[in-house]
C-alpha positions, 0 to 999 in steps of 0.5 A: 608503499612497502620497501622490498630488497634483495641480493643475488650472489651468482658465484655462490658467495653467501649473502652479507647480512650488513648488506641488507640490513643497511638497506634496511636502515636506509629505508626504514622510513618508507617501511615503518611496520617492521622488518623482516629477512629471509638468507639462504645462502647465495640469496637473500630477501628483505620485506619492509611494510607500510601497511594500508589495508586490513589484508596487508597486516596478515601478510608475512614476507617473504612469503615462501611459496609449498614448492619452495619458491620466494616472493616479495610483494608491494602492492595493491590487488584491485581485481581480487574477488575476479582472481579469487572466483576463478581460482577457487577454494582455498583462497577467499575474501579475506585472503591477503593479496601476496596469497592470490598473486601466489595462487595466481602465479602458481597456476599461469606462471609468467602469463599470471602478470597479464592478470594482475589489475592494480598498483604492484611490484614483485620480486620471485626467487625460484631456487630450483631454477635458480632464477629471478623474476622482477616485475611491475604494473603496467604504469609503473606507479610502483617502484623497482630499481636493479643493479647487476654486477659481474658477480651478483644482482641487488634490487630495491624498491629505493633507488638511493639503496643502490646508488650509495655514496662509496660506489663510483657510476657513469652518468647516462646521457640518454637518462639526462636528455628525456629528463630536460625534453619531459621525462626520462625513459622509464627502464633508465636512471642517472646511472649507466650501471642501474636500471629501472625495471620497465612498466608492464614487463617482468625482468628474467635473471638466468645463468647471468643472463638478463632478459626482458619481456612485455606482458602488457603492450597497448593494443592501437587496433581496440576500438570502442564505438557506441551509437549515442554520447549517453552510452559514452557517459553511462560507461564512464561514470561506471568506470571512474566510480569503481577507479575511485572505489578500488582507491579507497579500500583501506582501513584509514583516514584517506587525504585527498589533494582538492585543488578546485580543478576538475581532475581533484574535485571529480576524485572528492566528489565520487569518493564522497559519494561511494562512502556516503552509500556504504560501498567503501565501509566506513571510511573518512575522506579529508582533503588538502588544498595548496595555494599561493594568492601571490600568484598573478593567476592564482584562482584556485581560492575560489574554486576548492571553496566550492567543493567544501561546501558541497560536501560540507566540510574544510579541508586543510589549507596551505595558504603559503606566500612565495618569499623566495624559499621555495625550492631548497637549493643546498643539499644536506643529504645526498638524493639519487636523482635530479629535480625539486620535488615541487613547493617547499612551502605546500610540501612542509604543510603537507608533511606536518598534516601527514604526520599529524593525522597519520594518514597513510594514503593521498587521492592524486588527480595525476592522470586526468588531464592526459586522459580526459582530454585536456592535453590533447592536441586537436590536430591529431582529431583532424589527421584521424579523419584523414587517415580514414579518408573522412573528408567531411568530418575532417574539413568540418573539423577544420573549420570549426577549430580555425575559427575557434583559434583564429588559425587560418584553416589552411595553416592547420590543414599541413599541420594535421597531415603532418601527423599521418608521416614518419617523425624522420619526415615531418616538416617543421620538427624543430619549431613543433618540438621548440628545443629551448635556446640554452640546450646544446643543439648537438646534444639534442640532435644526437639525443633526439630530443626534438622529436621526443616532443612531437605530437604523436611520435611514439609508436610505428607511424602507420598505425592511426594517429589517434592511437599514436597519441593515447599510446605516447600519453600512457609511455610518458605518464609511465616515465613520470610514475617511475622518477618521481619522488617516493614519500612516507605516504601512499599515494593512489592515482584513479586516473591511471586505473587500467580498466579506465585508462584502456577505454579512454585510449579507445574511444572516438576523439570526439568524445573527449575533445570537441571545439570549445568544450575540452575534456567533453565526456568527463563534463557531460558525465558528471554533470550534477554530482559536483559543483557546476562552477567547478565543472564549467572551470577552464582556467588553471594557474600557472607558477611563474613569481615564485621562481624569479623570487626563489632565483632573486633571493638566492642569486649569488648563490646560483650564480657562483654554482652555475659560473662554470657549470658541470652541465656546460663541461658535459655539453649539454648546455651552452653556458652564456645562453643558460645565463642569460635565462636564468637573469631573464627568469630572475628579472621576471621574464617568464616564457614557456621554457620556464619549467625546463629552465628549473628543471636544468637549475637542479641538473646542474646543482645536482651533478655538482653534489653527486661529483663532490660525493665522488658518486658520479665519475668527472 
C-alpha cells in the first residue's frame, strides 16, 4: 500500500519541510515509486507510491482538486465502472481511481464515502473551510494513524512515522487490554496521545475541534431469504468469483498464500479459473505455501500438493524446521507496537521469494473462517430460533447438536438462552470468557476483558442473536486489519469484500453451519471446482512444539527479561503466575492459553525496548 502524510499547523505556523521529508525517509520502503510533496503554508501533504494497477501510475498526488481542495489516496477502487456510469463524462475506463473518488467527492461530499467499495484511505484538505477529513474502508484493511497536539495535527499511513523515538507517550491500558483478550480496539494505539482513524468513519478536524461519524454501520435488520439451498449457492459462487476478480486487477505477477485449507485453496482455485477465462487479462498467479513437518499436527504437505496438481503447477515452498528461532526476541530497531509477526522461518522465505519475483500483491484467505462458518458458535443458531419463538427448529437443533458433541441436551439449552441476555447478566461469563491464570483479575474486571470474549456480546442485547454474532465477527476482523503488520507487498483479502461479507452476514445460519458439516454453503457451492480431498478437509494444524523450542532455547534470556516484568509493575499480569506458564509452555505443556501466553511474552519484551528508548513514560 502506497504511504500518505501530512502536517496541519493550526496557529498558522509554516510547515517544516525536514518534518516531512523524515517521514519520508522512514517510509521510503513501503512507497518505493517515488515522492512527492505538497507545502502551502500551514498545510503540507506527502504522497509515497506503490504502484499495483496500470491506473495508479497515471496518478499524481496530492491530486489538487479545480476548487482548490487536496487529496491524498491509497487505495483500490473496486466499483469504478458502477461510479463511472453514474457520473458520466468526463470520467472513463482509464480514469485513475484518485480522479473518480474526486468526481465522487465533488458531487455527494461526505455522503460519497458510503459509495466507495474496495480497500482505501484518504486524507481531504479543504482550504477555504479550512478543514481536514480523514477516512477509511469499512474494514479497515488500509491504514491511517493521527496525532493531534495543542498546536498541530500529523497523520500517516505508518504508525512508526508518529510514535518516533525522541517523543515521550502514555501507555493505553484499553489498547493493552483488547491486545491480551483478541484484538485491540480499532480507534486506538499503544499510545493515549495517537489514534487510529476507525473503519467506516471519516474523522473531521474543524477550528481544533475533532468530530468523528460513521458512513458505514452494520444493519442487523438485512435479511437474505431464498426458498432453496441451490439459490443460497448460485449467489455465493457469484459473489465470491467477483471478490476474487476484483483482487486481481493488476498489472503484475500475483502471490498467493495456498496452504491446503479450504479458505486458500477456494482463493487458488477461482483465481484460476477467472484468468483461465480471460476475465482478469493476462495475468499470472503463483503460489506460496509454508509448513513445519515437525508439527505433531502438521497436515498441510498433504493438502496444497493437492491443489498444485489440480491446477498444474508448484508453487513455492517453506518447508522449514522449528530449531528454536522462530520468533526474534531482541529488537534492533524500534516498532511501534507489540506482538511477533508470525514464524521468522516462513517470513524470511517469503521475503526473499517477494524480492525475488518482485511480486507486488499477496492473495490472503484471512476472513474465511469467520465468514463462512467455521468460527461460528452453534449455540447461537439455537438462541436464534428461540428468539423467534421456533420451538421445533430450536429443539431439533438441540438434539442433533447434543448428539453431535456428546453435551447432554439440556446443558446446551441454558447455554443458547444465555445468549438471548444482556452481557452484564449472563451466568457463567467468567468460565465463557476463560480469562488465563496469569491475567491479573483486577485489571480484567476493570477492562472488561472477560466479557469481550463472549459469544455474541457486541451490539445492543436485543437485536437478534444471529446478528450480534456477524456484527462482532466484522468489529474484530476490523481491529485485527487496523494492527496488523504493514509489509513491503500488498496484500488483498477476498474474504473481506463488502458486497460478500454483507450477504454472508444476512443469510439463515443454517446455511453456513449445520451439524456435522461446517462451513456448509462454501462446501456445496464449490463443489467440482477444486480438489475433493481439499474440499471435505476438516482438520487444520495447530503450532504448539515451535514455541517450547523457540522458549527452551532462549531460556535465560526470557527469564532474565521477565524476572521483574514491567507488565507485572503495571499490574497487568501476576509475575509468579506468568512464570510458572512460561515453564509449562517451555516444558511442552500446551493448552488453549498458548497464543495469549506469547502474545504477553512480546508485551512485556516490548514494553521493556519502548521504556529503554524513553518512547514510552515509566
Amino acid at each position: 500500500m502506497s504511504v500518505q502524510a501530512g502536517i496541519w499547523n493550526f496557529d498558522g505556523a509554516p510547515v517544516d519541510p525536514e518534518v516531512l521529508t523524515k517521514i519520508s525517509s522512514q517510509t521510503a520502503e513501503y512507497g518505493p515509486d517515488g515522492e512527492e510533496m505538497l507545502i502551502d503554508g500551514n498545510i503540507g501533504m506527502l504522497y509515497r507510491p506503490f504502484h499495483t494497477t496500470a491506473e495508479s501510475c497515471l496518478e499524481r498526488q496530492p491530486h489538487v482538486f479545480g476548487s482548490g481542495k487536496v487529496m491524498t489516496w491509497d487505495g483500490r477502487l473496486d466499483n469504478r465502472d458502477e461510479l463511472i456510469s453514474e457520473l458520466g463524462s468526463p470520467l472513463n475506463t482509464e480514469s485513475t481511481d484518485i480522479a473518480i473518488v474526486a468526481a465522487v467527492y465533488e458531487k455527494w461530499g461526505c455522503d460519497s464515502f458510503a459509495k466507495l467499495v474496495g480497500d482505501w484511505a484518504l486524507a481531504l484538505w479543504d482550504p477555504h473551510e479550512q478543514s481536514l477529513i480523514l477516512s477509511r474502508d469499512y474494514i479497515g484493511v488500509r491504514h491511517l494513524f493521527y496525532y493531534p497536539q495543542p498546536n498541530s495535527i500529523t497523520w500517516c499511513t505508518h504508525l512508526s512515522a508518529l510514535a518516533l523515538p525522541g517523543k515521550r507517550f502514555t501507555l493505553s491500558e484499553e489498547y493493552v487490554a483488547g491486545y491480551l483478550s483478541l484484538h485491540p480496539p480499532a480507534d486506538r494505539t499503544p499510545y493515549c496521545e495517537i489514534f487510529s482513524v476507525p473503519p467506516a468513519t471519516f474523522v473531521v478536524i474543524l477550528q481544533r475541534k475533532i468530530t468523528i461519524r460513521s458512513y458505514w454501520t452494520f444493519n442487523p435488520h438485512l435479511r437474505t431469504v431464498y426458498g432453496a439451498d441451490s439459490e443460497y449457492e448460485e449467489i455465493f459462487r457469484h459473489l465470491f468469483r467477483q471478490a476474487v476478480r476484483r483482487r486481481l486487477r493488476t498489472d503484475m505477477p500475483i502471490l498467493a498464500e495456498l496452504s491446503g485449507g479450504l479458505d486458500s485453496s477456494a482463493i487458488v482455485c477461482i483465481a484460476d479459473d477467472i484468468i483461465g477465462k480471460g476475465a482478469a487479462g493476462q495475468r499470472r498467479l503463483d503460489t506460496f505455501s509454508f509448513c513445519d513437518r515437525g508439527e505433531p499436527d502438521e497436515e498441510d504437505f498433504l493438502y496444497f500438493p493437492k491443489v498444485e496438481e489440480w491446477r498444474g503447477r508448484v508453487g513455492h515452498h517453506a518447508d522449514v524446521t522449528a530449531t528454536g528461532d522462530s520468533f526474534s526476541f531482541e529488537f534492533r530497531d524500534f516498532v511501534p507496537s507489540p506482538g511477533f509477526d508470525g514464524r521468522e522461518e516462513g517470513n524470511k522465505i517469503l521475503r526473499d521469494v517477494v524480492e525475488r519475483e518482485r511480486y507486488r500483491v499477496l492473495l490472503s484467505g484471512v476472513g474465511g473462517d469467520e465468514f463462512n462458518g467455521q468460527a461460528l458458535d452453534f449455540r447461537v443458531q439455537i438462541a436464534e430460533h428461540l428468539a423467534k419463538f421456533e420451538l421445533l427448529p430450536a429443539g431439533r437443533g438441540l438434539i442433533n447438536w447434543s448428539l453431535r458433541t456428546r453435551h447432554p441436551a439440556l446443558r446446551l439449552l441454558p447455554e443458547s438462552l444465555n445468549l438471548l441476555l444482556p452481557t452484564s447478566c449472563r451466568f457463567g461469563k467468567a468460565k465463557q470468557g476463560h480469562l488465563e491464570p496469569w491475567i491479573r483479575s483486577e485489571f480484567a474486571r476493570q477492562q472488561k476483558i472477560v466479557e469481550g470474549r463472549l459469544t455474541a456480546a457486541e451490539g445492543p442485547w436485543f437485536w437478534p442473536p444471529a446478528a450480534r454474532d456477524a456484527f462482532q465477527t466484522i468489529a474484530d476482523l476490523a481491529c485485527k486489519m487496523t494492527h496488523c503488520r504493514l509489509g513491503t507487498i500488498e496484500k488483498r483479502y477476498p474474504y473481506l469484500d463488502q458486497t460478500l461479507v454483507q450477504f454472508l452476514s444476512s443469510i439463515p445460519t443454517d446455511q453456513l453451519l449445520r451439524p456435522g458439516h461446517r462451513r456448509s454453503l462454501m462446501r456445496r457451492a464449490l463443489s467440482g471446482l477444486l480438489p475433493k480431498e481439499v474440499l471435505n478437509r476438516r482438520t487444520k494444524a495447530s503450532t504448539g512444539r515451535c514455541v517450547a523450542l523457540a522458549l527452551a532455547k532462549h531460556w535465560a534470556f526470557i527469564e532474565r527479561a521477565t524476572a521483574s516484568s514491567i507488565s507485572a509493575r503495571r499490574h497487568f499480569v501476576d509475575q509468579a503466575r506468568f512464570h510458572s506458564a512460561l515453564l509449562s509452555a517451555r516444558d511442552g505443556h500446551f493448552y488453549t492459553g498458548l497464543v495469549t501466553l506469547v502474545k504477553t511474552v512480546a508485551l512485556e519484551l516490548w514494553l521493556q525496548d519502548a521504556e529503554r528508548r524513553g518512547i514510552l513514560a515509566s
